[in-house]
PyMOL Python script that loads the backbone (N, CA, C, O; Angstrom):
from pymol import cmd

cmd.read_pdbstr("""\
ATOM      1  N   UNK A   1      78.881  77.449 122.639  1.00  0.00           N
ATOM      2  CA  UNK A   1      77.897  77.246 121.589  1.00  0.00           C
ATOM      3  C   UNK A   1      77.355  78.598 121.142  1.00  0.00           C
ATOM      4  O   UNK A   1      77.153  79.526 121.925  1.00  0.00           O
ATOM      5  N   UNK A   2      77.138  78.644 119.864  1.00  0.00           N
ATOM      6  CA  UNK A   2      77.163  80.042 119.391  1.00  0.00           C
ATOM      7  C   UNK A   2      75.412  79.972 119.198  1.00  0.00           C
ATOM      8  O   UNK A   2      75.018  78.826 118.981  1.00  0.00           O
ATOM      9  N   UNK A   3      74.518  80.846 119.239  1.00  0.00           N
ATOM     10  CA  UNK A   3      73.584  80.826 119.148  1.00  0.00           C
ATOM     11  C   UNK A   3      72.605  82.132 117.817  1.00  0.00           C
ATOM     12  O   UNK A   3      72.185  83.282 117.948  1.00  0.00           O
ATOM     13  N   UNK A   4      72.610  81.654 117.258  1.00  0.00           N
ATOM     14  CA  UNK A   4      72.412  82.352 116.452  1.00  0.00           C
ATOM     15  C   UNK A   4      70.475  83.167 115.914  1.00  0.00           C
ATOM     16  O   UNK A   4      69.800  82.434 115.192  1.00  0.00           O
ATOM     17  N   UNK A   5      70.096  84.004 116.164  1.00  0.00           N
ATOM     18  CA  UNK A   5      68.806  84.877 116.641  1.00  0.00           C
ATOM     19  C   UNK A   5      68.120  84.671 115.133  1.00  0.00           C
ATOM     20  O   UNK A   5      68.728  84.376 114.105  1.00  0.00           O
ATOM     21  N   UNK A   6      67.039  84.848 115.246  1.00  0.00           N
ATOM     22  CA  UNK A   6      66.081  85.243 114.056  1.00  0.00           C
ATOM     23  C   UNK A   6      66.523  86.383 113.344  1.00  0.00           C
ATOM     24  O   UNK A   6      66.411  86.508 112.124  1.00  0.00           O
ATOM     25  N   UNK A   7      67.207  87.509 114.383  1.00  0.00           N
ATOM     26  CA  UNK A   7      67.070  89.170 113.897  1.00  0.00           C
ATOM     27  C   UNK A   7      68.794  88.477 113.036  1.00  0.00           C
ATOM     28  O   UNK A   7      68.582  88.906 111.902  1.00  0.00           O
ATOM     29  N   UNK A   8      69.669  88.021 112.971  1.00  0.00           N
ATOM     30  CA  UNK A   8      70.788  87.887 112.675  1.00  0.00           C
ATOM     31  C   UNK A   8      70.685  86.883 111.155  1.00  0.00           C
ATOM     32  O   UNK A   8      71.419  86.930 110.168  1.00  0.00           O
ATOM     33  N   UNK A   9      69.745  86.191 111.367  1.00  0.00           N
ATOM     34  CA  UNK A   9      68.896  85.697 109.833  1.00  0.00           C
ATOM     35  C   UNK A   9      68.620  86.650 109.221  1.00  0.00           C
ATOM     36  O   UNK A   9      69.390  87.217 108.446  1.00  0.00           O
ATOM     37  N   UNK A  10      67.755  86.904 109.407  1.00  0.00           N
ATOM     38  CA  UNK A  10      66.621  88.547 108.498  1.00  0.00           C
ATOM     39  C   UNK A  10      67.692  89.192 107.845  1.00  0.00           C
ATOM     40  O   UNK A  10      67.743  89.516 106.659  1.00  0.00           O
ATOM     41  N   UNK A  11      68.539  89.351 108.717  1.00  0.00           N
ATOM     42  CA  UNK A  11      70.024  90.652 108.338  1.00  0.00           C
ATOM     43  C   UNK A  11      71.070  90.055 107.434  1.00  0.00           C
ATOM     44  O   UNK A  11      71.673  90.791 106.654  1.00  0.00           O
ATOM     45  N   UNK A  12      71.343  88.656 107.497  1.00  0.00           N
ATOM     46  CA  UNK A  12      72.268  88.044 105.791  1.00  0.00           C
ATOM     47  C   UNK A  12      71.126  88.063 104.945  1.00  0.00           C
ATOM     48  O   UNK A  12      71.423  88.212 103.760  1.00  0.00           O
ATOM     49  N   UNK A  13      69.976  87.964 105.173  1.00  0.00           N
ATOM     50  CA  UNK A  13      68.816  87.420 103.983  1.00  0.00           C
ATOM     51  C   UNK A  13      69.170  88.987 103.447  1.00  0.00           C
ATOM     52  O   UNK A  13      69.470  89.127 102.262  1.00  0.00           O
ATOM     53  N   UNK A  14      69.131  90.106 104.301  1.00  0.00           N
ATOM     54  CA  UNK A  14      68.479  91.179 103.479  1.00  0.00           C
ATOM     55  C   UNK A  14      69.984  91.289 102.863  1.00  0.00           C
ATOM     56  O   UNK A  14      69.984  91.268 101.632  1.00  0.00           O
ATOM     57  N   UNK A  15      70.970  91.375 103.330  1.00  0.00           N
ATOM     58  CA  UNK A  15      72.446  91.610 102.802  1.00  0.00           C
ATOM     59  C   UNK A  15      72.024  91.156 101.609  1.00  0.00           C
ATOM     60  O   UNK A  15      71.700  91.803 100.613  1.00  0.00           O
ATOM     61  N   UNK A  16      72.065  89.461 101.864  1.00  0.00           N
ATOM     62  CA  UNK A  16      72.428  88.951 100.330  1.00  0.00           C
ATOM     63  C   UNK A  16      71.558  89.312  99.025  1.00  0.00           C
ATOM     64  O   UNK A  16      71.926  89.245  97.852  1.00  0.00           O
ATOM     65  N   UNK A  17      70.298  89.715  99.534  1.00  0.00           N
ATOM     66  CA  UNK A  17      68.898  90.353  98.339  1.00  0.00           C
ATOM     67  C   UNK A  17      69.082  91.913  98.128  1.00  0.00           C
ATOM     68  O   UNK A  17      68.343  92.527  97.360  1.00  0.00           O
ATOM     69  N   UNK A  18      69.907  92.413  98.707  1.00  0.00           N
ATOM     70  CA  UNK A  18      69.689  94.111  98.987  1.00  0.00           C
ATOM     71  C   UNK A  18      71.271  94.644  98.987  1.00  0.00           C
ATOM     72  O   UNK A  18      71.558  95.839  98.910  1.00  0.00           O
ATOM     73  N   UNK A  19      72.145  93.688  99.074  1.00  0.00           N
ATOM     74  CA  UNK A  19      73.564  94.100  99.247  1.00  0.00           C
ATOM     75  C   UNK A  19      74.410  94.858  98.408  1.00  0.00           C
ATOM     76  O   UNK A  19      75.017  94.085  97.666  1.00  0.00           O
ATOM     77  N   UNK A  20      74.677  95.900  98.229  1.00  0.00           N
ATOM     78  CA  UNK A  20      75.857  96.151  97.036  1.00  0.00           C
ATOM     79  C   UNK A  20      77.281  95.332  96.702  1.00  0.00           C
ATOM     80  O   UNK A  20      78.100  95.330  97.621  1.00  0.00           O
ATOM     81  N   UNK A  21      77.552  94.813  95.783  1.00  0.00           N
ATOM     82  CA  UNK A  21      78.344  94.340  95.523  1.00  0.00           C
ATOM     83  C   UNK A  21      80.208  95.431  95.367  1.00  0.00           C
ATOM     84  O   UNK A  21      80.467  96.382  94.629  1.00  0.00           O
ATOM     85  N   UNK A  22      80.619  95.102  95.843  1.00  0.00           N
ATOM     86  CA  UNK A  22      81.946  95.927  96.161  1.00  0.00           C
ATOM     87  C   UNK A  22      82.873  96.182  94.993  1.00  0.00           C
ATOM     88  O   UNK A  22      83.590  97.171  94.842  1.00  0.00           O
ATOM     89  N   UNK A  23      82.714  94.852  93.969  1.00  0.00           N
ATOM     90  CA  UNK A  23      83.828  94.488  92.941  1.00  0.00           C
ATOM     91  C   UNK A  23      83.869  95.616  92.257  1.00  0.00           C
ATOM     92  O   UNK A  23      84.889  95.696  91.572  1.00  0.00           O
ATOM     93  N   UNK A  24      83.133  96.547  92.175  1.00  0.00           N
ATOM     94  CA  UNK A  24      83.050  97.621  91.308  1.00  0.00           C
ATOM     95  C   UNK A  24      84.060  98.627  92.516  1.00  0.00           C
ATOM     96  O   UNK A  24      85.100  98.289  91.951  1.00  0.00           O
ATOM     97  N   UNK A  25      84.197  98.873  92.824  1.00  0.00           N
ATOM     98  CA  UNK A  25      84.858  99.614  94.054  1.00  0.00           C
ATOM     99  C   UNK A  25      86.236  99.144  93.923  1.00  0.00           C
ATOM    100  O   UNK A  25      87.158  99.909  93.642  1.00  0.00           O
ATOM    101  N   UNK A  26      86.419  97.581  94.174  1.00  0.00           N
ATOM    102  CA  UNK A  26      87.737  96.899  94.267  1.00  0.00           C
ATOM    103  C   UNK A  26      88.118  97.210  93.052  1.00  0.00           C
ATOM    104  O   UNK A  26      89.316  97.486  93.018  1.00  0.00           O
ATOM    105  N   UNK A  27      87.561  97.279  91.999  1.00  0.00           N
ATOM    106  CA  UNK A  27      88.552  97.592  90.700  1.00  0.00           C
ATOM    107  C   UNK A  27      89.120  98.575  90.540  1.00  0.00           C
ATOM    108  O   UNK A  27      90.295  98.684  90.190  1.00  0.00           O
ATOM    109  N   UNK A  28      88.036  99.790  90.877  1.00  0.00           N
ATOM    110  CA  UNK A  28      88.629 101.402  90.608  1.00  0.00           C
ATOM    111  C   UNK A  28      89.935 101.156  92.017  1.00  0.00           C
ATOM    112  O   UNK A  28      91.068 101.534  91.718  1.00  0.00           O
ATOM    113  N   UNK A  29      89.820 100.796  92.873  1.00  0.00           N
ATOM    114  CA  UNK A  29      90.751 100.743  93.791  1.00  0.00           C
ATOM    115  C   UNK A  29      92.232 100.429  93.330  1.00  0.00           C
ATOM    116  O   UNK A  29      93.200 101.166  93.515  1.00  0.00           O
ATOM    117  N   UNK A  30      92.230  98.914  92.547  1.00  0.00           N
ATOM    118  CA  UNK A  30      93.098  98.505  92.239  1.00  0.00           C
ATOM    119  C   UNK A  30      93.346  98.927  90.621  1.00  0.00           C
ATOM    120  O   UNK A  30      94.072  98.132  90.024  1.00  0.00           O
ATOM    121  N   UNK A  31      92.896  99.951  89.911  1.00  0.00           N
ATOM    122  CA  UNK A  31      93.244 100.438  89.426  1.00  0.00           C
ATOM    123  C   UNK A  31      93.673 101.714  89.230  1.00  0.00           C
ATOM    124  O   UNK A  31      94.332 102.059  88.249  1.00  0.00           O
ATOM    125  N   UNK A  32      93.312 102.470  90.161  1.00  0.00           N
ATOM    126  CA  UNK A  32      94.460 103.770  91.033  1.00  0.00           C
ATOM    127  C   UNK A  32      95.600 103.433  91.810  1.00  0.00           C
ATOM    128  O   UNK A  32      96.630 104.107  91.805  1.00  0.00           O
ATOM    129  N   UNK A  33      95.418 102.308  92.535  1.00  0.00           N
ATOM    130  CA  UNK A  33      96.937 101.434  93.357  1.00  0.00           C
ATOM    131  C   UNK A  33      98.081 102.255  92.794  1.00  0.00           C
ATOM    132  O   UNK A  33      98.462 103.386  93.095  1.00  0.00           O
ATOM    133  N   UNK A  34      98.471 101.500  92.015  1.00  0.00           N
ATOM    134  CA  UNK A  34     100.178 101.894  91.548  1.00  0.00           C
ATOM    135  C   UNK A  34     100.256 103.507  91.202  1.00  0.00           C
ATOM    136  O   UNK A  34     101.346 104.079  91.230  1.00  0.00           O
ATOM    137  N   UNK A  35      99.227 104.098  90.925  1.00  0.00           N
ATOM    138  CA  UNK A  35      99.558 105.570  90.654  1.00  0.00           C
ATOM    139  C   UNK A  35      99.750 106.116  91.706  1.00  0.00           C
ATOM    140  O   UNK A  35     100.788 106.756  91.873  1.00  0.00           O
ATOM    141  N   UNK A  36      98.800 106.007  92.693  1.00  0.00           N
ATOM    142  CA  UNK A  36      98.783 106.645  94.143  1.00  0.00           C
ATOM    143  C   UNK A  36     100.204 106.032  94.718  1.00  0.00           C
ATOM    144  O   UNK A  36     100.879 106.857  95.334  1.00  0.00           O
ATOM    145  N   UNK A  37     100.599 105.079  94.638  1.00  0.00           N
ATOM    146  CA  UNK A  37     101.816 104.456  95.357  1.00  0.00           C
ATOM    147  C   UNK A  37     103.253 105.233  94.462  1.00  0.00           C
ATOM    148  O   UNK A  37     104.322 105.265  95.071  1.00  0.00           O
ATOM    149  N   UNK A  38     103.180 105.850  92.971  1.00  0.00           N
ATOM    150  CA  UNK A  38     104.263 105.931  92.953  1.00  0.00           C
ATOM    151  C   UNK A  38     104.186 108.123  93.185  1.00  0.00           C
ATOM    152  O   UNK A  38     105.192 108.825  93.280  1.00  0.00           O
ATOM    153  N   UNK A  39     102.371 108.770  93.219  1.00  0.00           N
ATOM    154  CA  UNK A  39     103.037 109.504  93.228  1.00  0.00           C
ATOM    155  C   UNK A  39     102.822 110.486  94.752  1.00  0.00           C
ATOM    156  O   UNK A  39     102.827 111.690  95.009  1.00  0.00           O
ATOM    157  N   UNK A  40     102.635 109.181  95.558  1.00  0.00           N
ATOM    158  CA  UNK A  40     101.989 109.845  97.390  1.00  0.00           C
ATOM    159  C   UNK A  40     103.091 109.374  97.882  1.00  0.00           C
ATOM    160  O   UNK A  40     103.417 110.071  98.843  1.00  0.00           O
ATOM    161  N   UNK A  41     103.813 108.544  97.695  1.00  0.00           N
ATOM    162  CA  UNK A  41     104.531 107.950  98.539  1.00  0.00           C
ATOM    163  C   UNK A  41     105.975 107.999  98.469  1.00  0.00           C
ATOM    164  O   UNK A  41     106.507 107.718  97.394  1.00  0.00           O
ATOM    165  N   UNK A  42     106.723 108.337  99.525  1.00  0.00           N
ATOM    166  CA  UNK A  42     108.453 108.385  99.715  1.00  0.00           C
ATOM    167  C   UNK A  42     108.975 106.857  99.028  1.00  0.00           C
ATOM    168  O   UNK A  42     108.443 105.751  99.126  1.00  0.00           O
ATOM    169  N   UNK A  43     110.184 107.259  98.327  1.00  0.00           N
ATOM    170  CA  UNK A  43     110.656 106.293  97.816  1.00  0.00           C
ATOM    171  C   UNK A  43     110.746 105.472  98.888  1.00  0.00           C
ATOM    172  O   UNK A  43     111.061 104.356  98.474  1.00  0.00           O
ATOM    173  N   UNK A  44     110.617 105.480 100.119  1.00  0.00           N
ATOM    174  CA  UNK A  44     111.047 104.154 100.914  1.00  0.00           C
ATOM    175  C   UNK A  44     109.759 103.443 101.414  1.00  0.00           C
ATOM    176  O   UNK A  44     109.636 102.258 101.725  1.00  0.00           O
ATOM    177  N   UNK A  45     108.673 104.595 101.424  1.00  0.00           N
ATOM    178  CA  UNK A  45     107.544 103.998 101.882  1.00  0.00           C
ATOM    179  C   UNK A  45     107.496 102.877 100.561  1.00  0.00           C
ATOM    180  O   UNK A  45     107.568 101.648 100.589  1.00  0.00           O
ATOM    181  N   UNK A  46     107.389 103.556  99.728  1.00  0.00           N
ATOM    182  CA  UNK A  46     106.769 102.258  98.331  1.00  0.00           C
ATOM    183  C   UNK A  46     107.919 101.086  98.287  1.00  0.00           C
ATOM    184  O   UNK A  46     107.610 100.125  97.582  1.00  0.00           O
ATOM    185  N   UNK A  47     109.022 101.028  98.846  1.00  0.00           N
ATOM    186  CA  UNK A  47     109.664 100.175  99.105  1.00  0.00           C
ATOM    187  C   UNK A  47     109.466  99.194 100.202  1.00  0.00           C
ATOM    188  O   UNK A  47     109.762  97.999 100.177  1.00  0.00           O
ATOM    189  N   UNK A  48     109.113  99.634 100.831  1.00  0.00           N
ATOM    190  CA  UNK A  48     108.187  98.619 102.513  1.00  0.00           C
ATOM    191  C   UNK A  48     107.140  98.097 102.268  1.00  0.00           C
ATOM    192  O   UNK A  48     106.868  96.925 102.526  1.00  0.00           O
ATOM    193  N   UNK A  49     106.134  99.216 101.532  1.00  0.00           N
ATOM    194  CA  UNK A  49     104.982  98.361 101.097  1.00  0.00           C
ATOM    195  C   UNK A  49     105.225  97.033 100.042  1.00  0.00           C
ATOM    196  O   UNK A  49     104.834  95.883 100.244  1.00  0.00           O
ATOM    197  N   UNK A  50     106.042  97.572  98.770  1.00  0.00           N
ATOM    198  CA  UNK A  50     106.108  96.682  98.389  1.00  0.00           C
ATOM    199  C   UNK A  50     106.775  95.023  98.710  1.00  0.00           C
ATOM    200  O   UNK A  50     106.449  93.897  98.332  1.00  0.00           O
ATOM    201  N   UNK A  51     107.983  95.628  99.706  1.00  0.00           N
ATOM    202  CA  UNK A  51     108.070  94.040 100.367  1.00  0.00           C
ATOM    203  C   UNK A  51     107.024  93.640 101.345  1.00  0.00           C
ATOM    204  O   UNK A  51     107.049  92.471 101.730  1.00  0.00           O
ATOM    205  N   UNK A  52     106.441  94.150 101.637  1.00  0.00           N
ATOM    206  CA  UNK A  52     105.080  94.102 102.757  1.00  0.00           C
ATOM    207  C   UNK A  52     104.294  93.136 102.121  1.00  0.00           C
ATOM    208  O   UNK A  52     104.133  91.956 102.431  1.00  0.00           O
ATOM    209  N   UNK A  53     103.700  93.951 100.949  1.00  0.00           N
ATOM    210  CA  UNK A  53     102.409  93.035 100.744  1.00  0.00           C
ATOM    211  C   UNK A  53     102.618  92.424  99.475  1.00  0.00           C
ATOM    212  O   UNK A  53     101.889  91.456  99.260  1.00  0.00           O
ATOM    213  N   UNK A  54     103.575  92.794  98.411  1.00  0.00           N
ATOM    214  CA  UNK A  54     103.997  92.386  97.269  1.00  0.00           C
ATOM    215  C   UNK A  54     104.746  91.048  97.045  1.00  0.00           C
ATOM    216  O   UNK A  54     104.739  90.239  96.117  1.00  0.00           O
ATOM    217  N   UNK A  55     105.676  91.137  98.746  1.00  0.00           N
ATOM    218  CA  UNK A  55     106.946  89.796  98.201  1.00  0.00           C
ATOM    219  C   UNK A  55     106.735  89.436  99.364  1.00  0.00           C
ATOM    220  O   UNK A  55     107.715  88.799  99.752  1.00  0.00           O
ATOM    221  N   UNK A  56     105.505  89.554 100.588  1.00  0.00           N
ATOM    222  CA  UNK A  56     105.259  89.089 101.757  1.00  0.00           C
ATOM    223  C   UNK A  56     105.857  88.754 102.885  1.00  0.00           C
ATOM    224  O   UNK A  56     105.549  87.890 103.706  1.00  0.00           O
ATOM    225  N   UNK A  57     107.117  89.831 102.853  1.00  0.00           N
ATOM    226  CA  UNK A  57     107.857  89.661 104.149  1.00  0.00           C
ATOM    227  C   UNK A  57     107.496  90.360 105.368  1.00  0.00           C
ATOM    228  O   UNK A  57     106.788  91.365 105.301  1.00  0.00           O
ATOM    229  N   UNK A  58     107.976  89.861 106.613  1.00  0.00           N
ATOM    230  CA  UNK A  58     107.418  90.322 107.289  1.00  0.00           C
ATOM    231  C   UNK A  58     108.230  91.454 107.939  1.00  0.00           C
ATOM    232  O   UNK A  58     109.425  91.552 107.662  1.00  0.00           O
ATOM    233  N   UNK A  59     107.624  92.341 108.817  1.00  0.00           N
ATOM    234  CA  UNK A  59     108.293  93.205 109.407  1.00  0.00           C
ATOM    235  C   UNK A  59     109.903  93.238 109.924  1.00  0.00           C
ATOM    236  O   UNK A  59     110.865  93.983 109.735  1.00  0.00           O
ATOM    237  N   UNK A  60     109.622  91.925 110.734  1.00  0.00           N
ATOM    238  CA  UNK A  60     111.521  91.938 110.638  1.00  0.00           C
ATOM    239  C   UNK A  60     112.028  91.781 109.546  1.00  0.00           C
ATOM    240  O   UNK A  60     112.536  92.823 109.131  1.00  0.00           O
ATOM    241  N   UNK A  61     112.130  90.860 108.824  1.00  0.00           N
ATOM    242  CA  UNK A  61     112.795  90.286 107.269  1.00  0.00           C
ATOM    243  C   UNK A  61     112.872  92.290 106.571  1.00  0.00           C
ATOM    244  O   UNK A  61     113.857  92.844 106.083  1.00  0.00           O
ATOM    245  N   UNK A  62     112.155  92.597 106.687  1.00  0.00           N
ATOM    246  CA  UNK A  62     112.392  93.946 105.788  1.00  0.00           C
ATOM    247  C   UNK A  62     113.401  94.977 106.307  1.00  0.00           C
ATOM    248  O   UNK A  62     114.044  95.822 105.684  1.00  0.00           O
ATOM    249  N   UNK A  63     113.366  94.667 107.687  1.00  0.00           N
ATOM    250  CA  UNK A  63     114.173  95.329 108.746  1.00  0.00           C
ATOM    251  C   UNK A  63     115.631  94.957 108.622  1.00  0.00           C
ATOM    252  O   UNK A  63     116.459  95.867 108.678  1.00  0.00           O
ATOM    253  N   UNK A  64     116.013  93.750 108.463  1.00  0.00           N
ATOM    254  CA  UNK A  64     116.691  93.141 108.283  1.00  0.00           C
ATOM    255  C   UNK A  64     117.549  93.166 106.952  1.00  0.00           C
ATOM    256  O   UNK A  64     118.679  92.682 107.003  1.00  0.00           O
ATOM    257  N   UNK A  65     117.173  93.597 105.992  1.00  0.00           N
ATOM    258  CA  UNK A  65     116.908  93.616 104.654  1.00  0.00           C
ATOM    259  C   UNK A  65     117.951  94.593 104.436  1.00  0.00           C
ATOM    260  O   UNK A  65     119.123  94.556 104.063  1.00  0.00           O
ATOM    261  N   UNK A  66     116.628  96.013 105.013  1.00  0.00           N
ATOM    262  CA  UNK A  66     117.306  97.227 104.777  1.00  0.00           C
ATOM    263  C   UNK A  66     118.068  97.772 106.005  1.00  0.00           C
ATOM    264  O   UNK A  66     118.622  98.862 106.154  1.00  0.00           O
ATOM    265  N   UNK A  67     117.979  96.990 106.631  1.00  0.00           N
ATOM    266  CA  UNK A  67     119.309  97.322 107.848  1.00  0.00           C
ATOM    267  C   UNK A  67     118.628  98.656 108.581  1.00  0.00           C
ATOM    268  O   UNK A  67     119.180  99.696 108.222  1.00  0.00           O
ATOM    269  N   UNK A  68     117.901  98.779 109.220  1.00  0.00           N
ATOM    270  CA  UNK A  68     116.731  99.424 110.023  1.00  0.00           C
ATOM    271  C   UNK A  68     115.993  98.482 111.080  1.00  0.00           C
ATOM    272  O   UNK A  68     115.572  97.327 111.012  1.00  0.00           O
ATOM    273  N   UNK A  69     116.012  99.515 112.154  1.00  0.00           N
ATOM    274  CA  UNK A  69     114.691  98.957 113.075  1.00  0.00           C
ATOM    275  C   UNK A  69     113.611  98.484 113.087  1.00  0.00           C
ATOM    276  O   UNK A  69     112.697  99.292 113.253  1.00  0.00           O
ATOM    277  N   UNK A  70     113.351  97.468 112.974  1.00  0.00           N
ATOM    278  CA  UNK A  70     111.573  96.723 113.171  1.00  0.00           C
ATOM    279  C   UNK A  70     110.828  97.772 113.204  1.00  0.00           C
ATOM    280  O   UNK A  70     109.850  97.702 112.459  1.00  0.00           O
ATOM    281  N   UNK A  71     110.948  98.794 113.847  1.00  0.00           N
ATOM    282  CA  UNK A  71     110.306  99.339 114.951  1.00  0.00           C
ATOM    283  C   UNK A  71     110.023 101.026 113.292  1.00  0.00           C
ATOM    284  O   UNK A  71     108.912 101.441 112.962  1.00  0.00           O
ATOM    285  N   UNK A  72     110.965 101.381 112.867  1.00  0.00           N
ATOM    286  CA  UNK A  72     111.384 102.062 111.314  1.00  0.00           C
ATOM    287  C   UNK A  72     109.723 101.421 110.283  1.00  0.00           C
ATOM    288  O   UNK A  72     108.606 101.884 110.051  1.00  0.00           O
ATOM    289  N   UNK A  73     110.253 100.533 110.047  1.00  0.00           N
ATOM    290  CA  UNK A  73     109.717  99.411 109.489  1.00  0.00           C
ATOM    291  C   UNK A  73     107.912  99.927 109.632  1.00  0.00           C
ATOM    292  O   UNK A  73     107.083 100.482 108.911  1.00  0.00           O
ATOM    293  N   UNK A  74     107.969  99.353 111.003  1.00  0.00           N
ATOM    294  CA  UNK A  74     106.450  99.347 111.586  1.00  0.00           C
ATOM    295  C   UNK A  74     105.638 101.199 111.189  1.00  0.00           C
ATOM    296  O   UNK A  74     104.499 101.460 110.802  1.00  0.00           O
ATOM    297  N   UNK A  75     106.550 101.929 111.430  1.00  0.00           N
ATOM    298  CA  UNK A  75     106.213 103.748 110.863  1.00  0.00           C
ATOM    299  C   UNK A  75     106.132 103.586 109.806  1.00  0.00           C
ATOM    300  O   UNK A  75     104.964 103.567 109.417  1.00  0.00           O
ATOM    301  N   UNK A  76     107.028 103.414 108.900  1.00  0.00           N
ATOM    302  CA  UNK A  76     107.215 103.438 107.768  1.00  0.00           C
ATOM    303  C   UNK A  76     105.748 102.848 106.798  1.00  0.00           C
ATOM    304  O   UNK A  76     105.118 103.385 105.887  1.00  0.00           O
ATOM    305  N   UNK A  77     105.614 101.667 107.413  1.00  0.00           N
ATOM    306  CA  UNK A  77     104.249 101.000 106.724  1.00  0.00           C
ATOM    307  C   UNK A  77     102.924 101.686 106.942  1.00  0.00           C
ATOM    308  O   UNK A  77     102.115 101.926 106.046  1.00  0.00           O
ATOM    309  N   UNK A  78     102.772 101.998 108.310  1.00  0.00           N
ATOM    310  CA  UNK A  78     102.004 102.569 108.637  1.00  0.00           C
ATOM    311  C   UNK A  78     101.503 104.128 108.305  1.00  0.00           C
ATOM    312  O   UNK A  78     100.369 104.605 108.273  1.00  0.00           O
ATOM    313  N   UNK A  79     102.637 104.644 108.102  1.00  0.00           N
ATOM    314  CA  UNK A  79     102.517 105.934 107.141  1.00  0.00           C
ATOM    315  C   UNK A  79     102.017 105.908 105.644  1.00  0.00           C
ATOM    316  O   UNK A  79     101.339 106.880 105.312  1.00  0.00           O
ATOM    317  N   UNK A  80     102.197 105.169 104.919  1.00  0.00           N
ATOM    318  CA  UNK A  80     102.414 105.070 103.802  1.00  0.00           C
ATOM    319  C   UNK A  80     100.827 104.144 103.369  1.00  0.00           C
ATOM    320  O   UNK A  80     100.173 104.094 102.328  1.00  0.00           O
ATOM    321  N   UNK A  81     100.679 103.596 104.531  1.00  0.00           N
ATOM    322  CA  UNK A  81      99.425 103.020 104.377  1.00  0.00           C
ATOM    323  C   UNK A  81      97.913 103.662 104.737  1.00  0.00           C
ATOM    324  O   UNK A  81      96.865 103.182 104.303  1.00  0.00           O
ATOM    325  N   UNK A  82      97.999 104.824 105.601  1.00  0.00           N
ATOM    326  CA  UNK A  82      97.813 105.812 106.098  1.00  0.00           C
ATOM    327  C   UNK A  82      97.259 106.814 105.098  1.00  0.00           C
ATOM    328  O   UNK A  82      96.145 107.334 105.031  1.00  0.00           O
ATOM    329  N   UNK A  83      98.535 106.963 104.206  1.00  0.00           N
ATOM    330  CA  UNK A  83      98.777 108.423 102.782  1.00  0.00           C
ATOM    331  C   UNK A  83      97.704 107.584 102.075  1.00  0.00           C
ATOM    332  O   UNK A  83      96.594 108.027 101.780  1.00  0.00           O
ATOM    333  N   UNK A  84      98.108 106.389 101.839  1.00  0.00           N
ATOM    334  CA  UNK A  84      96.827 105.745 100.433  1.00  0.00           C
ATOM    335  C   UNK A  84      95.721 105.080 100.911  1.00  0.00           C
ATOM    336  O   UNK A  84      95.121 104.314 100.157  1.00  0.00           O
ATOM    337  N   UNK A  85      95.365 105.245 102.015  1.00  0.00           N
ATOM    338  CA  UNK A  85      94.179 104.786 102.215  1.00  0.00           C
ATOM    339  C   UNK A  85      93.238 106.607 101.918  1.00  0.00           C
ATOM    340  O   UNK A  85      92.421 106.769 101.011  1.00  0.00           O
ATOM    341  N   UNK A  86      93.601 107.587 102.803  1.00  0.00           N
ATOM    342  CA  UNK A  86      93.558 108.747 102.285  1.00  0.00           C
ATOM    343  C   UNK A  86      93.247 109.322 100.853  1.00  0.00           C
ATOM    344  O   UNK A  86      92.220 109.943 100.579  1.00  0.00           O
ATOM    345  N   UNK A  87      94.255 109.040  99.987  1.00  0.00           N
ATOM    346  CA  UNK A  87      94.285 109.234  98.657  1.00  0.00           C
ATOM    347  C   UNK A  87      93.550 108.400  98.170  1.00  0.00           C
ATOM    348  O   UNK A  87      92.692 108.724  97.349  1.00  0.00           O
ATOM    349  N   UNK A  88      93.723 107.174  98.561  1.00  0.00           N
ATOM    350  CA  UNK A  88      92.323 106.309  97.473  1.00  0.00           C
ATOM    351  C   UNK A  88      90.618 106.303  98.255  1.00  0.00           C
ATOM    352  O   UNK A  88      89.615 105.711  97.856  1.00  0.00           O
ATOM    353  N   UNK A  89      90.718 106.826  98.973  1.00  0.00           N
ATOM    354  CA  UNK A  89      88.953 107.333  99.502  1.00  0.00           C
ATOM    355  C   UNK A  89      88.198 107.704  98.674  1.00  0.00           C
ATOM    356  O   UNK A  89      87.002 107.434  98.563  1.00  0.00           O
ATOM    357  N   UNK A  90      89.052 108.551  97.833  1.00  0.00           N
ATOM    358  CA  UNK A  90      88.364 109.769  96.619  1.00  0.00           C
ATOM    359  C   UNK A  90      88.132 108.954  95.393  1.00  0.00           C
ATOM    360  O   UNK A  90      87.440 109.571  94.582  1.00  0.00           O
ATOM    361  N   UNK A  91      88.533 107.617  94.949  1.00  0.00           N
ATOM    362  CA  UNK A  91      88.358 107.030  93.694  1.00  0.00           C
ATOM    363  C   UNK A  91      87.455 106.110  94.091  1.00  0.00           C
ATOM    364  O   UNK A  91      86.645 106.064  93.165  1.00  0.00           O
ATOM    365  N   UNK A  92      87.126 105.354  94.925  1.00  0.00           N
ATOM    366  CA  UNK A  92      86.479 104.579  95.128  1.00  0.00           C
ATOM    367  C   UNK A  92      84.959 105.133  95.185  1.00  0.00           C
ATOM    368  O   UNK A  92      84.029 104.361  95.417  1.00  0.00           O
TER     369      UNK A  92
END
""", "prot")
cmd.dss("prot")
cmd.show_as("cartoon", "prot")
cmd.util.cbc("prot")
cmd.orient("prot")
């Protein structure tokens, strides 16, 4: 049973009256996306990502795909996700 405190009230009340809203953030984000992806990233990284999160396969299936190690795969994303989280810090 989860129990939930007075001090843990107070703290969504003030969020939701006092909170910044992000959408302004998420846009500039997703509107640097594709630039940062085509000009940070190795042609193969933007190829992983894009089956990654674009056509939602998973780590093996991409592995599989491009005839590489899971294990390729797993660097590969992680690098590349790495470079643009980096690069998009500064627009947001």
């Amino acid at each position: 049973m989860r129990i939930i405190s007075s001090d843990s009230i107070d703290l969504r009340r003030w969020r939701t009256e006092h909170g910044e809203s992000n959408r302004e953030q998420l846009q500039r984000l997703l509107e640097h996306l594709p630039r940062a992806m085509e000009q940070e990233l190795t042609e193969r990284q933007r190829q992983v990502v894009e089956m990654y999160f674009y056509r939602n396969m998973s780590e093996v299936q991409i592995a599989r795909e491009l005839q590489v190690n899971p294990s390729t795969v797993c660097r590969t994303l992680q690098r590349a996700t790495n470079r643009l989280r980096r690069v998009l810090l500064y627009a947001v």
